[in-house]
C-alpha positions as CSV (number, residue, x, y, z in Angstrom):
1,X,-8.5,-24.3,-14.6
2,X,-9.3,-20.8,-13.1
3,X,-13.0,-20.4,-12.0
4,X,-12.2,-17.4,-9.5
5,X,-11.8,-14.7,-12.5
6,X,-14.3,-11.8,-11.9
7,X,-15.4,-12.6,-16.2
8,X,-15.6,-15.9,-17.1
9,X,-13.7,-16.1,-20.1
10,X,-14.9,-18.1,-23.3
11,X,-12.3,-20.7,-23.0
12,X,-14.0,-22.1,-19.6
13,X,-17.1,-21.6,-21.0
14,X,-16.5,-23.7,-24.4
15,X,-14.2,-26.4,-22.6
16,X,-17.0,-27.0,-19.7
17,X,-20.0,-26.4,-22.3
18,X,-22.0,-28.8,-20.1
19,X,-22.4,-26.3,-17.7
20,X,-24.6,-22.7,-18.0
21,X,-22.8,-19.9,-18.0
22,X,-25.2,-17.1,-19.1
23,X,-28.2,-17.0,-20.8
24,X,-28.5,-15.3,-24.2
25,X,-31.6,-13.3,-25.0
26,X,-32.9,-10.5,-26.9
27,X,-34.3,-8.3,-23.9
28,X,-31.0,-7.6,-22.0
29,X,-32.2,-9.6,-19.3
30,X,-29.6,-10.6,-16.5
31,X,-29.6,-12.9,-13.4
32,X,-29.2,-11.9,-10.1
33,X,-27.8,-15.6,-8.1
34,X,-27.2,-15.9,-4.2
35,X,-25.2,-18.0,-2.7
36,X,-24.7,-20.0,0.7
37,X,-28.0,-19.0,2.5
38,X,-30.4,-19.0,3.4
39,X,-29.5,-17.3,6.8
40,X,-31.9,-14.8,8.7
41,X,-29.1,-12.4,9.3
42,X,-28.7,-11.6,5.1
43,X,-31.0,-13.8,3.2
44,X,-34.1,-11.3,4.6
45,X,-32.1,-8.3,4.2
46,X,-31.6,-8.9,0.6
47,X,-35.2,-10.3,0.4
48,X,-36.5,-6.7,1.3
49,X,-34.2,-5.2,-1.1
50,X,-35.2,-7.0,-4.0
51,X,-38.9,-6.6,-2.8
52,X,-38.3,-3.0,-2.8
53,X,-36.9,-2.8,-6.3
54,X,-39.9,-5.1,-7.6
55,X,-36.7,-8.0,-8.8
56,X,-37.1,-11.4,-9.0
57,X,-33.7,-13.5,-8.5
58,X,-32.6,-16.7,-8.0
59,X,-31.1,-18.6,-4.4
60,X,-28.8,-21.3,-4.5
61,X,-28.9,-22.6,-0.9
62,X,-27.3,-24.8,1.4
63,X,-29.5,-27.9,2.3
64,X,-27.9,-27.4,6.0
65,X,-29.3,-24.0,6.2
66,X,-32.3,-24.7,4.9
67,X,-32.5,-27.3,7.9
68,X,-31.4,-25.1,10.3
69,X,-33.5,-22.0,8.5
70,X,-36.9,-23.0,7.1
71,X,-39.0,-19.8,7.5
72,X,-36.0,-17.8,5.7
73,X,-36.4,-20.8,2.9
74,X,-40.3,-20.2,3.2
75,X,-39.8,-16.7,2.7
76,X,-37.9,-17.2,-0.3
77,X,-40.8,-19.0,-2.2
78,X,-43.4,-16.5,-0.7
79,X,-41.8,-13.8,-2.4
80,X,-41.6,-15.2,-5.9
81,X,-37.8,-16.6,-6.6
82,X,-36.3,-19.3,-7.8
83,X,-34.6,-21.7,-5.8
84,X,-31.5,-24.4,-6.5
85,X,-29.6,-26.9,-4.9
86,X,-26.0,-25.9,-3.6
87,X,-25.2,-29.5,-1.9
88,X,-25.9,-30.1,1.9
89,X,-22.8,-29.3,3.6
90,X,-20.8,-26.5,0.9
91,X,-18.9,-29.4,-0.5
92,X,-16.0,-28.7,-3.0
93,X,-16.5,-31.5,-5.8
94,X,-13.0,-31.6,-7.0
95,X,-12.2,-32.9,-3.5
96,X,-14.8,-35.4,-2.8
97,X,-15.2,-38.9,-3.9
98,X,-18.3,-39.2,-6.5
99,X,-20.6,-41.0,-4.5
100,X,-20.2,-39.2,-1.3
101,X,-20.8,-35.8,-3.1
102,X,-23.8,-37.1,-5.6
103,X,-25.0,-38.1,-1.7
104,X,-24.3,-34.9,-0.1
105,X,-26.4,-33.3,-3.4
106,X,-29.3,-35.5,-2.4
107,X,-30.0,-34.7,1.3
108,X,-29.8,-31.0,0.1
109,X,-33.0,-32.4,-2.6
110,X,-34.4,-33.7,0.2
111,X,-34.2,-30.4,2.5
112,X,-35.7,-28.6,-0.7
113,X,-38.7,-31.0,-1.6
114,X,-39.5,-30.4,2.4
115,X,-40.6,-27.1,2.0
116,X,-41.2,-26.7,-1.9
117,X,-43.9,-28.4,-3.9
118,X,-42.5,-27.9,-7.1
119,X,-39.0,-29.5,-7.5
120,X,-36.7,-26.8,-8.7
121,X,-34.1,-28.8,-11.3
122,X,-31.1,-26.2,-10.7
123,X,-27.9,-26.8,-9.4
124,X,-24.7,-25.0,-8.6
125,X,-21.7,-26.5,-7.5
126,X,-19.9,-24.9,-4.1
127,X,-16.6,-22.8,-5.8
128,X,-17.7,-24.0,-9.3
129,X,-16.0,-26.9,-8.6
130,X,-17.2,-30.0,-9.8
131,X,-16.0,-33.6,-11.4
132,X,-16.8,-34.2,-14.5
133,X,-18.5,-37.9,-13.2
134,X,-20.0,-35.5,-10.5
135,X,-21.4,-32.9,-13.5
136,X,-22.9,-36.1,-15.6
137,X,-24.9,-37.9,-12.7
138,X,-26.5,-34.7,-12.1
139,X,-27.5,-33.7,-15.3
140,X,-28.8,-37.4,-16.2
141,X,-31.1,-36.9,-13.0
142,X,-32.4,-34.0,-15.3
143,X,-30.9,-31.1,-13.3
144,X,-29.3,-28.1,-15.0
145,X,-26.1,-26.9,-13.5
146,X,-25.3,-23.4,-13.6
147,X,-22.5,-21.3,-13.2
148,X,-22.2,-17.7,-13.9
149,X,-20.5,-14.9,-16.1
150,X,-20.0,-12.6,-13.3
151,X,-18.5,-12.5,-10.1
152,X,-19.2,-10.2,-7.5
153,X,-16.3,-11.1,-5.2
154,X,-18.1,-10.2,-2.4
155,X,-17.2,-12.7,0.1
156,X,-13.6,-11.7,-0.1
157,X,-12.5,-9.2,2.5
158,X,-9.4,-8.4,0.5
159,X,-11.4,-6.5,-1.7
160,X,-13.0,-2.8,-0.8
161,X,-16.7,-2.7,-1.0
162,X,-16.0,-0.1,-4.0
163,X,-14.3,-3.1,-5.9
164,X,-17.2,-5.2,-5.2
165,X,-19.7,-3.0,-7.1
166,X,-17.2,-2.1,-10.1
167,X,-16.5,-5.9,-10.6
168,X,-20.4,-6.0,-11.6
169,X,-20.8,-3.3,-13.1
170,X,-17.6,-3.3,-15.7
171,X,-18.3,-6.9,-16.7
172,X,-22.1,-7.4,-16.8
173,X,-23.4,-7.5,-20.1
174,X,-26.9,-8.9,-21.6
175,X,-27.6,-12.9,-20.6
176,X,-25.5,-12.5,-17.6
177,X,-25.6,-14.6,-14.8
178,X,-23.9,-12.8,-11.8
179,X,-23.1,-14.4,-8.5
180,X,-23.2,-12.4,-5.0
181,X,-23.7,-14.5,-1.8
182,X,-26.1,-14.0,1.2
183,X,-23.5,-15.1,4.5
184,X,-22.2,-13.2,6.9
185,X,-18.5,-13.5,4.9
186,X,-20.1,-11.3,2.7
187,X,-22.5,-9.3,4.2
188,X,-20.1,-5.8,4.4
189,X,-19.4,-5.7,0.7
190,X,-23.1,-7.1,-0.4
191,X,-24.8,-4.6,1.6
192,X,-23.1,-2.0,0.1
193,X,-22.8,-3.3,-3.7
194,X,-26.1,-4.9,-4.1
195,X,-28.4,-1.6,-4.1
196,X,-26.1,0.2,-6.0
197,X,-25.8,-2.6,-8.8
198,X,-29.1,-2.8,-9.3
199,X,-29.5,1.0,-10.1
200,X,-26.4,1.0,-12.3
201,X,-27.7,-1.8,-13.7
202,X,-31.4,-0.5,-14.0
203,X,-29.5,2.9,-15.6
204,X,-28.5,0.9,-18.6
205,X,-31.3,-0.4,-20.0
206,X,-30.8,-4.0,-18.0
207,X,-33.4,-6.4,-17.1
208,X,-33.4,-8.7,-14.3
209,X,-35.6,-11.9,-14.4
210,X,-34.9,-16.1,-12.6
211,X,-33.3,-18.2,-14.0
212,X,-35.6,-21.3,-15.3
């Protein structure tokens, strides 16, 4: 199964309904998501952007980082966004044993319950890719695991930074969830696609709120 399509279609979605893939509504609200951070070198320079625009999104980061990183994580909470758990290490699910990766998913818990008071119950697996065993221990634990409708592509440095922004902007659409990622891979296309996005976006009639 193909998770790297820039649109999720509705056959992932309905096959792997356990999983979120957008968020329906009736005030063309969206969802802004970054992944892989939080570093100082990107995670503050979109935290001033969104600051700037007045936008509230949502950071799935990396329990390592967050160990390596905690102002950046502090900053995060400061500011008002929503935070989820993206394992400890990056770990692709379809390639690690159950138990190793429901472990690796609890030391990044643990990095987050360090720094946050409130527990945030939202998970994202590394390259949506996750076992089904994987996808129920996590739920059962009460967590919410979330995916997304749109892909920026901005990590790939196949792509121009033009393609970047157009792959938002053709395919979001009201409830959904779209993923760019705050790391260095993807730093030349997020710098430019992220500003422009958001006024695009802002231009027709879109909303952007956390996810909850």
């Amino acid at each position: 199964m193909n998770f790297n399509l820039v649109k999720t279609n509705k056959l992932i979605k309905k096959i792997f309904c356990n999983q979120i893939w957008e968020m329906p509504n009736s005030d063309k609200k969206i969802y802004l998501t970054f992944d892989d951070g939080p570093i100082p070198e990107v995670t503050e320079w979109v935290l001033d952007v969104l600051k700037s625009e007045g936008i509230k999104a949502t950071f799935f980061c990396i329990g390592n980082n967050i160990q390596k990183h905690p102002e950046v994580y502090k900053k995060i909470l400061s500011e008002g966004h929503q935070i989820g758990n993206h394992t400890f290490n990056h770990l692709n699910g379809w390639k690690t044993k159950t138990k190793s990766y429901l472990g690796n998913f609890k030391l990044c818990e643990t990095e987050h319950l360090k720094l946050n008071t409130e527990h945030s119950f939202l998970f994202r697996p590394p390259y949506g890719k996750i076992k089904p065993s994987q996808s129920k221990a996590i739920r059962t634990l009460g967590y919410k695991i979330i995916m997304w409708d749109v892909l920026s592509y901005d990590f790939d440095s196949t792509i121009s930074e033009e393609k970047c922004l157009e792959n938002v902007i053709s395919n979001t659409a009201q409830g959904s969830i779209i993923v760019f990622h705050d790391s260095l891979k993807a730093e030349k296309n997020l710098k430019y696609a992220l500003p422009k996005a958001i006024q695009l976006l802002r231009n027709k009639g879109f909303i952007f709120d956390v996810i909850k």
